[in-house]
N, C-alpha and C positions, 0 to 999 in steps of 0.2 A: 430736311435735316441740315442743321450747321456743318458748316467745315473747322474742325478744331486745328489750331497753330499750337502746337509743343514745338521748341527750340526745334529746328533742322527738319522740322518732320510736318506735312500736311494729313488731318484724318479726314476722308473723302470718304460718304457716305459708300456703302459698297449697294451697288445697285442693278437691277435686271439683268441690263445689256454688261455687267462688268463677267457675273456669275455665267450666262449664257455662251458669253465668248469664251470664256476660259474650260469650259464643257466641251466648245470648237477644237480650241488649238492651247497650245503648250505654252508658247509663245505669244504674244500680241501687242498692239500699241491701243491705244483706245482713248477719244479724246473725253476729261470729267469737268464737270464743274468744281471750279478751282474757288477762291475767296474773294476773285475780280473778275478771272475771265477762264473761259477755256482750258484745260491743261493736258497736253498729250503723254500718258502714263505708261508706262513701258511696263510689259507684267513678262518676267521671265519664266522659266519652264519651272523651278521651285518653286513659282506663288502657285498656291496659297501655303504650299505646305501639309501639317495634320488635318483641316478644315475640309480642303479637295470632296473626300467622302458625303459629305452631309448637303454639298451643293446642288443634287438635284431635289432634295428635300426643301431647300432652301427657296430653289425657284419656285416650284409647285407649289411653296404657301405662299406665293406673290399671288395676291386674286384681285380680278379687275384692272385697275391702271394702275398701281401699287407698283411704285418703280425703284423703291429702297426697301432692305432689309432695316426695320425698325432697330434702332442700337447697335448697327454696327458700321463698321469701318475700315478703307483702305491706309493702312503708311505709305505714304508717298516723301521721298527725298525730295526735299525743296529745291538743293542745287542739279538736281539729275531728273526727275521727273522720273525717278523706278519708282515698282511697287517693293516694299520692302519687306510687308506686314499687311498682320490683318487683326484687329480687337474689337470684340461685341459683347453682349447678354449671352449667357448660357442658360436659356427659359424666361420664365415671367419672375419677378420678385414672389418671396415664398411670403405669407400672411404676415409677416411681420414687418417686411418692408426691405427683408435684406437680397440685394442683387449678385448673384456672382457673375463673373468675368471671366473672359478667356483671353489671351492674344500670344501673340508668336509673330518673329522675325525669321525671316529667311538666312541672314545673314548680318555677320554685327554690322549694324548700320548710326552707330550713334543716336543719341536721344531715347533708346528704349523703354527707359526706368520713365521718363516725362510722357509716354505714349495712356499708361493706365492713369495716371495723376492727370494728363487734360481731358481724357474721357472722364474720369469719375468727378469732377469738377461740371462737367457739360452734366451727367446723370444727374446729380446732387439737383440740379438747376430745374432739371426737366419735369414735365407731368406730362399724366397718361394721354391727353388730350392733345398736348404739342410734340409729344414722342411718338403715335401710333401706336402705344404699346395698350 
């Protein structure tokens, strides 16, 4: 999955080992693939937020070597390396084509309102084929 750049803000696929550790501990650093190299991501005891709930649902539909949740995403602050957020699919697209969305911030962290406009920008782009979905 792409890593999306909206002003200020990195969306980094949310992936196995991110869900996993955050099931561990409250707290953690965890290093993701960034848009060149590595990025060590700092998840505070507020990530994820309302989401928390539906994460061991989330892993358990990870089957096989499947290392991303198809359609969604961490915020990451470009100049701090925190997690800030998290935006994804809420289901599959209904017959018609239309997608909703979910996302949430922990905290005002600038560039919010650019977090659903570069996801849905990335969406718009995607098929089922290169999405997973």
């Amino acid at each position: 999955m792409p890593v999306l750049q909206p002003p200020r803000l990195l969306l980094l696929p949310l992936t196995r080992a991110v869900i996993a550790r955050r099931l561990e501990d409250e707290a953690f650093t965890l290093p993701l693939l960034g848009p060149d190299e590595p990025l060590d991501v700092t998840f505070g005891p507020e990530w994820p937020g309302d989401p928390l709930p539906v994460f061991p649902g989330m892993l358990a539909a990870l089957v096989g070597n499947e290392s991303e949740v198809a359609g969604s995403f961490v915020a990451v602050r470009q100049d701090t390396g925190e997690a800030v957020g998290m935006l994804g699919t809420k289901g599959p697209p209904s017959p018609d084509g239309v997608q909703e969305i979910g996302y949430g911030s922990t905290r005002r962290c600038g560039g919010s309102a650019s977090r659903p406009r570069a996801w849905g920008r990335w969406w718009r782009t995607c098929t089922r084929r290169t999405c997973g979905s």
